[in-house]
DRENTI-154633 format. One record per residue: residue number from 0; x, y, z of N, C-alpha, C, O, CB in turn. Coordinates in steps of 0.001 Angstrom, whole numbers, plus 500000, padded with zeros to 6 digits. Glycine has a CB too. Example, Ala and Ser with C-alpha at 12.3 -4.5 7.8 and 13.67 -1.06 7.14 Angstrom:
<vexvexs>
VEXVEX   num   n_east   n_north     n_up   ca_east   ca_north    ca_up   c_east   c_north     c_up   o_east   o_north     o_up   cb_east   cb_north    cb_up
VEXVEX     0   513190    494310   507800    512300     495500   507800   513200    496700   507800   514236    496681   508465    511308     495527   509046
VEXVEX     1   512850    497750   507080    513670     498940   507140   512900    500030   507870   513409    501138   508039    514084     499402   505725
</vexvexs>
This chain:
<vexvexs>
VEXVEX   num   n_east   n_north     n_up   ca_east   ca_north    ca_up   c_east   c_north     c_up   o_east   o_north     o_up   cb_east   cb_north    cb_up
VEXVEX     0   508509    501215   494232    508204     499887   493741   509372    499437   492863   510074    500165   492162    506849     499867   492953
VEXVEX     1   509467    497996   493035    510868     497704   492407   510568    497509   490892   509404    497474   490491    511640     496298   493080
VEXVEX     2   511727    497370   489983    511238     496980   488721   510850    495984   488723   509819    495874   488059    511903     497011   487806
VEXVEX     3   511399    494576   489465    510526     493415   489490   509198    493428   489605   508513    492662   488927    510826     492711   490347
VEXVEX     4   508801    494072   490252    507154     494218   490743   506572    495043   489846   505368    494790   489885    506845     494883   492247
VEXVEX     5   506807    495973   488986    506514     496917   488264   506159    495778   486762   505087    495837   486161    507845     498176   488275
VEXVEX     6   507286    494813   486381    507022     493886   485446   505909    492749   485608   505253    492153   484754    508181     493343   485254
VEXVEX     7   505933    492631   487424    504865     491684   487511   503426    492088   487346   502559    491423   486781    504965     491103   488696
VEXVEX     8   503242    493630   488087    502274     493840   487853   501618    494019   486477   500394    494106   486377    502224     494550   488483
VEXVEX     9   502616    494084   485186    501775     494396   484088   501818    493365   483964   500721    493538   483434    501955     495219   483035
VEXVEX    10   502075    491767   483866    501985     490899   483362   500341    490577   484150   499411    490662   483347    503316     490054   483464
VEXVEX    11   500058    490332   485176    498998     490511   485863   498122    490984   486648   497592    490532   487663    498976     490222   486030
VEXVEX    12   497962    492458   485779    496971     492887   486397   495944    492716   485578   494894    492924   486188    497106     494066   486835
VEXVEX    13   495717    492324   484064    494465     491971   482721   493913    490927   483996   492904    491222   484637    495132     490972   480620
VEXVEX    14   494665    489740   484258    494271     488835   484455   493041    488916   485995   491969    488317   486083    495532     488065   484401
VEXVEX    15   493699    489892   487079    493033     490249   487681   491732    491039   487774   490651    490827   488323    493616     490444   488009
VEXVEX    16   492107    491778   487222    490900     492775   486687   489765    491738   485714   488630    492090   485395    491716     494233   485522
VEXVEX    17   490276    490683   485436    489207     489444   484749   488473    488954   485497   487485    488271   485229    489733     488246   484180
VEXVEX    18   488951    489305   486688    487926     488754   487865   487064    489653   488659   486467    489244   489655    488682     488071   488918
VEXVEX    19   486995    490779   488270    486606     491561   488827   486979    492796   489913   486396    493772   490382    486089     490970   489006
VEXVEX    20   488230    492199   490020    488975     492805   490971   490281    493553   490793   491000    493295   489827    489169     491944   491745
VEXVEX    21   490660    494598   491814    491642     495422   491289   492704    494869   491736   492541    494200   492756    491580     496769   491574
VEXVEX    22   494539    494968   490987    495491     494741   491675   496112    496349   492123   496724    497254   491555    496399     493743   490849
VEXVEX    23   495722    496164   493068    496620     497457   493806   498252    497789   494052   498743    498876   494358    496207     497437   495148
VEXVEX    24   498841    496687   493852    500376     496446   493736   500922    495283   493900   500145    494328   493881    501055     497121   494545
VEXVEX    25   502515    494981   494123    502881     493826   494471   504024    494420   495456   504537    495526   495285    503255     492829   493240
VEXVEX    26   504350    493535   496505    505942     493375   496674   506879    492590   496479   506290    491529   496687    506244     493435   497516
VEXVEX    27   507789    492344   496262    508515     491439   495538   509926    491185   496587   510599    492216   496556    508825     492099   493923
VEXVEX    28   510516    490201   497429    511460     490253   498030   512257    489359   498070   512014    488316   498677    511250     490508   498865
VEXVEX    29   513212    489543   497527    514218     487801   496782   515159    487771   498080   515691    488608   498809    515613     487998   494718
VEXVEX    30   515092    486389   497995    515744     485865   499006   517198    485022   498094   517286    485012   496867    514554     484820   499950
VEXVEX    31   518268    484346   499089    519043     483841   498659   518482    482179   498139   518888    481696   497082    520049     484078   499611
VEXVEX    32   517769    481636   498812    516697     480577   498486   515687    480332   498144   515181    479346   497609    516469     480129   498956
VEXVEX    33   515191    481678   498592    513709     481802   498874   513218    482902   498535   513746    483918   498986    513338     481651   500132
VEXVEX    34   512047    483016   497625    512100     484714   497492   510324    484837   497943   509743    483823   498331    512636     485488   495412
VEXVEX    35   509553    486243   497829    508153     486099   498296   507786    487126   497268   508591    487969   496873    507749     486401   499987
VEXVEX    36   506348    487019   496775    506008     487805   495708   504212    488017   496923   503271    487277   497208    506097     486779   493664
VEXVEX    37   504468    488908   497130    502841     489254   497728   501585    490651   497095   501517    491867   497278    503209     489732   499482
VEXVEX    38   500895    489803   496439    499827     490852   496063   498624    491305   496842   497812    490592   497431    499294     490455   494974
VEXVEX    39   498654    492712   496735    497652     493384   497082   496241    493554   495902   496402    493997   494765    498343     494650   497464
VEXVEX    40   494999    493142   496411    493510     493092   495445   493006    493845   496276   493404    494019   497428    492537     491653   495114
VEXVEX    41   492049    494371   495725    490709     495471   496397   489418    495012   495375   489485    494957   494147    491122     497648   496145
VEXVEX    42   488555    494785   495984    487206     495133   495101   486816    496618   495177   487169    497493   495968    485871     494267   495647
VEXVEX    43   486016    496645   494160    485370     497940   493849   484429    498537   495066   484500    499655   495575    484485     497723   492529
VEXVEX    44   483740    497712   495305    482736     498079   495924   482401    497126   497575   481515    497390   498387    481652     497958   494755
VEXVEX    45   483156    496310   497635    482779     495371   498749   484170    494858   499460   485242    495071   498894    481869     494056   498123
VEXVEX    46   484115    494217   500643    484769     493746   500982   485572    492805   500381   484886    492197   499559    484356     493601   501638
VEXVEX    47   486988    492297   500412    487891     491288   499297   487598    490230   500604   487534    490508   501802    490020     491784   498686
VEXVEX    48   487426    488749   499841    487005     487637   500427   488271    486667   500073   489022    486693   499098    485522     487185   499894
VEXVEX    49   488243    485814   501191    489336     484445   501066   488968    484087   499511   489680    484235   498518    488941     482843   502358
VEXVEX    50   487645    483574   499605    487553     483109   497820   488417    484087   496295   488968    483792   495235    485603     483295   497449
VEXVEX    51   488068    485324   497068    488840     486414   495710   490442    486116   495875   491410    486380   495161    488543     488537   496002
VEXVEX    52   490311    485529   496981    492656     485392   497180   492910    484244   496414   493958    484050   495798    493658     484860   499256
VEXVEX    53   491800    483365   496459    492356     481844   496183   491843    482107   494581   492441    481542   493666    491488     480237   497261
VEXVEX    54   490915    482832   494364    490563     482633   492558   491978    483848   492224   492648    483661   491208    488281     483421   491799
VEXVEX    55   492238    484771   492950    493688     485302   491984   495007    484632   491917   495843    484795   491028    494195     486651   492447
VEXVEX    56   495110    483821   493005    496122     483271   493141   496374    481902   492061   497438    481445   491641    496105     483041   494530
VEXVEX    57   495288    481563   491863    495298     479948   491114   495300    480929   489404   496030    480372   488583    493264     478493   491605
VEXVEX    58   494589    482245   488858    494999     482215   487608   496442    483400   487891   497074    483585   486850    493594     482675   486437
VEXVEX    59   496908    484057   488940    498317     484307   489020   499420    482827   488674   500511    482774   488107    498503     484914   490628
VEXVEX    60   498835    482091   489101    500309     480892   489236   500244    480617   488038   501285    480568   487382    500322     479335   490242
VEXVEX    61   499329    480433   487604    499025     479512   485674   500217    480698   485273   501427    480493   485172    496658     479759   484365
VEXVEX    62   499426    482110   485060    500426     483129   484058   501911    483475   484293   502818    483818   483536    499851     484525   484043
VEXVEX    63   501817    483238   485752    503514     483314   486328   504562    482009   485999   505786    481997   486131    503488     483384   488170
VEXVEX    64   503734    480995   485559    504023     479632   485241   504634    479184   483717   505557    478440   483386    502730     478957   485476
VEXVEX    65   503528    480117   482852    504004     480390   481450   505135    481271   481630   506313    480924   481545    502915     481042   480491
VEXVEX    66   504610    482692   481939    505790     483632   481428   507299    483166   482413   508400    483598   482071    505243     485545   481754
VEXVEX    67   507186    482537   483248    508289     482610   484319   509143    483891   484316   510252    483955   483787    509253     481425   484141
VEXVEX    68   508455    485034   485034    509459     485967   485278   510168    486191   486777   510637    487234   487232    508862     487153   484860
VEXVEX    69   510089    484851   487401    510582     484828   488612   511408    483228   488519   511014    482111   488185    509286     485070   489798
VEXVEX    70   513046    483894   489108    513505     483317   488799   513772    481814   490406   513663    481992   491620    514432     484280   488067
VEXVEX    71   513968    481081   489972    514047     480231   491262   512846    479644   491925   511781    479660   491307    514629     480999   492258
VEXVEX    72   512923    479005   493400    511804     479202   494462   510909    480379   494660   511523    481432   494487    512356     479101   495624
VEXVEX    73   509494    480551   495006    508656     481431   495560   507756    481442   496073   506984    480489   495965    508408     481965   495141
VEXVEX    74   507515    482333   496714    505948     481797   497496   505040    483021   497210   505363    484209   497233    506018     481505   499497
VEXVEX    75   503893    482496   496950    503103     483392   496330   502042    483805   497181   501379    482785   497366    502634     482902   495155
VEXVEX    76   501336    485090   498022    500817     485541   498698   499576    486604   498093   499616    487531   497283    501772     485894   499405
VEXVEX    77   498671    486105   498750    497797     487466   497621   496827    487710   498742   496344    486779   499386    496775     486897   495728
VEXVEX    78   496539    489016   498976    496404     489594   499992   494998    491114   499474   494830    491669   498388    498161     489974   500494
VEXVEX    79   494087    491359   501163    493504     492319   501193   494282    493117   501367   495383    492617   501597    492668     492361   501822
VEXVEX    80   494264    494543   501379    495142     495672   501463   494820    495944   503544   495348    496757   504302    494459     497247   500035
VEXVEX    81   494060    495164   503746    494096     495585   505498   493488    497035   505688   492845    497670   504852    495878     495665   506210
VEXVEX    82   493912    497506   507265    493400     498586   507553   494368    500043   507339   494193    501260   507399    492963     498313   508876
VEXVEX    83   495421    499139   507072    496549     500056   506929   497599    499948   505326   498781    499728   505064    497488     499668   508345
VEXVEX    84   496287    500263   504522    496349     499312   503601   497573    500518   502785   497497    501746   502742    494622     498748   502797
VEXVEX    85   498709    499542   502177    499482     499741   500803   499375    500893   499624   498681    500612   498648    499191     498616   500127
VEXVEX    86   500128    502367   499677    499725     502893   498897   500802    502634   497722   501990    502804   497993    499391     504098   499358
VEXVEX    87   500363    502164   496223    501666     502002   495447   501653    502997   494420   502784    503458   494263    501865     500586   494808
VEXVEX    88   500565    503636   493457    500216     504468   492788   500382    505934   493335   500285    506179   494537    499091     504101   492491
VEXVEX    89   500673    507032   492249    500017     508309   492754   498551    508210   493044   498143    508412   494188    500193     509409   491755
VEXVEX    90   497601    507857   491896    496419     507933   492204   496004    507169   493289   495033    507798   493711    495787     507716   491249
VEXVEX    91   496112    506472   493792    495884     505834   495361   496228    506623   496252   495726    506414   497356    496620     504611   495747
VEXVEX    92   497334    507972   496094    497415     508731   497398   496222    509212   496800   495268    508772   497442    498737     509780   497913
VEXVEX    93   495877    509883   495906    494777     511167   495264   493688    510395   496430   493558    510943   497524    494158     511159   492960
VEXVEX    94   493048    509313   496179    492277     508740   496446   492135    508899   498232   491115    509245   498829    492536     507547   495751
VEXVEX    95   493065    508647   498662    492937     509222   500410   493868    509864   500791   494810    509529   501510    492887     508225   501556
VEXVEX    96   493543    511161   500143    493819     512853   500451   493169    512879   501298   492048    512388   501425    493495     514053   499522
VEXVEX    97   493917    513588   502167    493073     513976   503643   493530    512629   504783   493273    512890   505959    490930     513972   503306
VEXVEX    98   494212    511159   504503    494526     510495   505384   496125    510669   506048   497161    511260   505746    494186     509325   504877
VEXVEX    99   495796    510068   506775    497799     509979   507834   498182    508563   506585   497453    507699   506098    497791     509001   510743
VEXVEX   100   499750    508893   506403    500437     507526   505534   501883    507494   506171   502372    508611   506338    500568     507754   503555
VEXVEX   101   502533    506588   506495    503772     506322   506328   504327    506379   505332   503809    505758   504404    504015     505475   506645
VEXVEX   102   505367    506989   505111    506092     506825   503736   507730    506577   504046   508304    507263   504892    505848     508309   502736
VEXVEX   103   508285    505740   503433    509600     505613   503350   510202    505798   501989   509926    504968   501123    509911     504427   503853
VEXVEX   104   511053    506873   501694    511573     507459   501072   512589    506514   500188   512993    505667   500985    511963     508403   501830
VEXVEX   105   513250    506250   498756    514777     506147   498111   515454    506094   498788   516030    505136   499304    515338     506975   497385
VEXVEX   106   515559    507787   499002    516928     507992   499328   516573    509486   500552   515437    509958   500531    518034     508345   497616
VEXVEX   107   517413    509964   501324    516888     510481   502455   516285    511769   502423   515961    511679   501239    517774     510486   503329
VEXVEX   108   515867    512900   502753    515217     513913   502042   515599    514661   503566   515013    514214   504552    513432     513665   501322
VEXVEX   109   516469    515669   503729    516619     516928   504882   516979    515570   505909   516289    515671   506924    514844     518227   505364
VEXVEX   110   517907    514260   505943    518852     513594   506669   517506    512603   507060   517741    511801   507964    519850     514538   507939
VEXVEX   111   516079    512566   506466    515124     511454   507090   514498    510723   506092   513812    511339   505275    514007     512001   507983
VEXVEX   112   514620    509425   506005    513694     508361   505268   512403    508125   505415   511764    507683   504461    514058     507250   505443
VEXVEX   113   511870    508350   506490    510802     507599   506682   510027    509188   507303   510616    509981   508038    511063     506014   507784
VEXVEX   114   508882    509325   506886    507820     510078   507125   506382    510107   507618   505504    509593   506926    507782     510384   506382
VEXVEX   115   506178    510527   508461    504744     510295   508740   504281    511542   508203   504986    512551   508194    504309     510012   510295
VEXVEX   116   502994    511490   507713    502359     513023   508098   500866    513231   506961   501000    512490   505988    503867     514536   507674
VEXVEX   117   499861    513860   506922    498340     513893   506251   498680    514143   504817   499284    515148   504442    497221     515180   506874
VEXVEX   118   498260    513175   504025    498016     513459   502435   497536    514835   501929   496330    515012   502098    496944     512503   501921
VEXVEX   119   497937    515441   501581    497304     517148   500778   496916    516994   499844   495899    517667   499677    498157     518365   500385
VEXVEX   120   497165    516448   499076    496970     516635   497780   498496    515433   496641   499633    515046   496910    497065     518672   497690
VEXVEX   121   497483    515281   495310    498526     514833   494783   498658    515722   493047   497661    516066   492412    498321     513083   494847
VEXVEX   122   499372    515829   492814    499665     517008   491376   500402    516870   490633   501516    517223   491020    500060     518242   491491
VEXVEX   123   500350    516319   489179    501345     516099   488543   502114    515005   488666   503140    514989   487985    501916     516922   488652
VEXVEX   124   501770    513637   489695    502712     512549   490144   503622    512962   491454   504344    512267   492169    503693     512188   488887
VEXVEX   125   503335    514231   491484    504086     514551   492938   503317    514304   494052   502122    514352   493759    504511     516004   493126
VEXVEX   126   503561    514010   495441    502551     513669   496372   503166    514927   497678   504253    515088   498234    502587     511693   496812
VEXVEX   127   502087    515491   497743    502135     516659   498813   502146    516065   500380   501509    515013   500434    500719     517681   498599
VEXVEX   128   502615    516406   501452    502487     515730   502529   502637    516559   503472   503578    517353   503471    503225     514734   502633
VEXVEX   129   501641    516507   504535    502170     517558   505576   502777    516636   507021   502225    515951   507882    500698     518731   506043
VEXVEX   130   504080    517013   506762    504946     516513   508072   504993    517409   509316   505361    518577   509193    506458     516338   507679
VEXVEX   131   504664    516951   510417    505470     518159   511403   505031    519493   511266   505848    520355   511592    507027     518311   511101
VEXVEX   132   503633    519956   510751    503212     521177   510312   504083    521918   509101   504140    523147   509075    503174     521990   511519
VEXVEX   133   504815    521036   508014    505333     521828   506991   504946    520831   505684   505163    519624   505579    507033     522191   507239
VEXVEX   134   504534    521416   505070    504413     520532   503739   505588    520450   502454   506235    521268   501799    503111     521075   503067
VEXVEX   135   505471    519213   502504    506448     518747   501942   505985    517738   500543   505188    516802   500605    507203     518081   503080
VEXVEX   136   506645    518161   499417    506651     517740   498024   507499    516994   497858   508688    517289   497975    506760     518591   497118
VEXVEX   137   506885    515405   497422    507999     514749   497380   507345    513544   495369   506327    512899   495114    508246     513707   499475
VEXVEX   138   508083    513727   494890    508173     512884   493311   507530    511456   493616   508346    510750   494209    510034     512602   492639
VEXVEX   139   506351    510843   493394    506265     509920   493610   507223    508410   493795   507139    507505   494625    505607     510082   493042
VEXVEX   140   508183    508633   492563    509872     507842   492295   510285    507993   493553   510960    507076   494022    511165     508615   491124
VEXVEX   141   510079    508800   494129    510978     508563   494919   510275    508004   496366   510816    507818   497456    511812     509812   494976
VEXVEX   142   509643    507916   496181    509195     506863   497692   509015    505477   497275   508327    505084   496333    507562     507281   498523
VEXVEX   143   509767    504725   498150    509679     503816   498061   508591    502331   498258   508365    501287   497647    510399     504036   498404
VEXVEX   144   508066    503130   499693    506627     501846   500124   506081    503296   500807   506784    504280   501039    506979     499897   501623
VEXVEX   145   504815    503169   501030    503936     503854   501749   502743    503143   501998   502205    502467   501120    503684     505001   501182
VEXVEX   146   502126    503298   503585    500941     503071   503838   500257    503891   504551   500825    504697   505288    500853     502107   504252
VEXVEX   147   499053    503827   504459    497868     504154   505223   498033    504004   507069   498129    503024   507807    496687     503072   504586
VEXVEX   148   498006    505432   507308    498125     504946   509117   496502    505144   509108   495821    506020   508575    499277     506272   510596
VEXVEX   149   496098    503901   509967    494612     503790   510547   493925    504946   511403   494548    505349   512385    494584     502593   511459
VEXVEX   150   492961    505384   511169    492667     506670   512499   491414    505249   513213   490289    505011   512775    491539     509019   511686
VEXVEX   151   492046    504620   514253    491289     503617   514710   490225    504079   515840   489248    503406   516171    492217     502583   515184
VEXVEX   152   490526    505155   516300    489425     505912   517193   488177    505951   515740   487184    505246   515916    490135     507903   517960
VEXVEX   153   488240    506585   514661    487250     506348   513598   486448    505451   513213   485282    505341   512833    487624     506424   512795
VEXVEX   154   487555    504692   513446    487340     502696   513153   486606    502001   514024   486045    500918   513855    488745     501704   513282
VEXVEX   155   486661    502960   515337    485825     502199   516336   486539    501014   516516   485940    499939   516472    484352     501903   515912
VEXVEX   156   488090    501082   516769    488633     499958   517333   489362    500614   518811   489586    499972   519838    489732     499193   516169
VEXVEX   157   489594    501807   518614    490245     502181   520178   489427    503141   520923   488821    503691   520004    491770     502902   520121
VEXVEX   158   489084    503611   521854    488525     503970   522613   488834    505685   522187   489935    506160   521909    488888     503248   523897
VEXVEX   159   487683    506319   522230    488185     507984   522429   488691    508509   523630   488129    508352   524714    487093     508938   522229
VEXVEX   160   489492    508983   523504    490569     509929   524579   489316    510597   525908   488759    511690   525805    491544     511724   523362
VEXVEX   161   489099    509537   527167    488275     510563   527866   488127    511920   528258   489157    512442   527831    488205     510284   528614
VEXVEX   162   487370    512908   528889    487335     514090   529215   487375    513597   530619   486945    512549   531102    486232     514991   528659
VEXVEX   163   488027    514654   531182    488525     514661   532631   487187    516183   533068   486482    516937   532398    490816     515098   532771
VEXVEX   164   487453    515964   534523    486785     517327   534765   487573    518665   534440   488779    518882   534547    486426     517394   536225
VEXVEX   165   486975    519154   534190    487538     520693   533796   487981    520692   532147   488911    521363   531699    489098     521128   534862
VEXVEX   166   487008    519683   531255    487322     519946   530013   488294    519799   529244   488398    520209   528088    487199     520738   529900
VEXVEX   167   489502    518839   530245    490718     518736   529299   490866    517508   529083   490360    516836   529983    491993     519268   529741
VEXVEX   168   491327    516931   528299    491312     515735   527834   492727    515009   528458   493913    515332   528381    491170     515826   526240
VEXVEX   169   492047    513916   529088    493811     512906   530033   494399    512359   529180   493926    511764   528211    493690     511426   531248
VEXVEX   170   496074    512594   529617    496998     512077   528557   497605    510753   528692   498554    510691   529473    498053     512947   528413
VEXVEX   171   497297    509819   528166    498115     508452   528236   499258    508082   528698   499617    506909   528593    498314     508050   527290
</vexvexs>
């Protein structure tokens, strides 16, 4: 997470959490004209609704309006976390231990940036990951974005892998 986003989020996350709702992160991406500030909300307990985007967004603009910590043009985006939702915290990996995440790394780790592989565990701010059948410890600092890969067969959005005769399962 960048420091920009790291400043935005403390400036508003009181304000969010005033509504009931959590800010789960921001991204922040400056453009030469144009820059985009997009937040991620979660409710506690229920689904996040168009109404929860438009009530964070209208007291985000007021406080982003006073403090102006964005400099120039922006467009302001405030967003559910989806199915493949945004991990920005350690404690958000803690939280889905045991899921598949993308992670893209700083800087490269054994010549690779970008990682797939099941949450283990998180300890100390470090986030455990099993890649490729080896687990791998990596400093939270040092990843850069990570998300949630969907298990959509779970989700009941893709179909389970049929059984063929003779018990083996057909390969795509």
């Amino acid at each position: 997470m960048s420091q920009k986003s790291q400043e935005i989020d403390a400036l508003i996350a009181p304000a969010v959490a005033a509504l009931g709702l959590e800010l789960l992160g921001s991204e922040w991406s400056a453009g030469a004209s144009h820059s985009l500030l997009r937040l991620y909300i979660d409710a506690p307990s229920r689904a996040v609704t168009v109404d929860d985007c438009e009530a964070v967004s209208r007291e985000v603009e007021g406080l982003l309006d006073v403090h102006d910590p964005i400099p120039g043009q922006y467009t302001l985006e405030v967003s559910s976390p989806g199915i493949d939702r945004p991990l920005f915290t350690a404690a958000q990996f803690a939280r889905h231990a045991g899921e598949n995440a993308k992670v893209t790394l700083k800087l490269p780790m054994d010549g690779r940036r970008r990682l797939q592989g099941r949450i283990v565990r998180v300890e100390d701010g470090d986030v455990a990951l099993e890649v490729d059948g080896n687990e791998l410890v990596l400093a939270h600092d040092a990843i850069e974005k990570a998300r949630i890969v969907p298990d959509l067969v779970a989700l009941g959005i893709a179909p389970k892998t049929p059984k063929r005769a003779g018990g083996k399962a057909r390969k795509s």
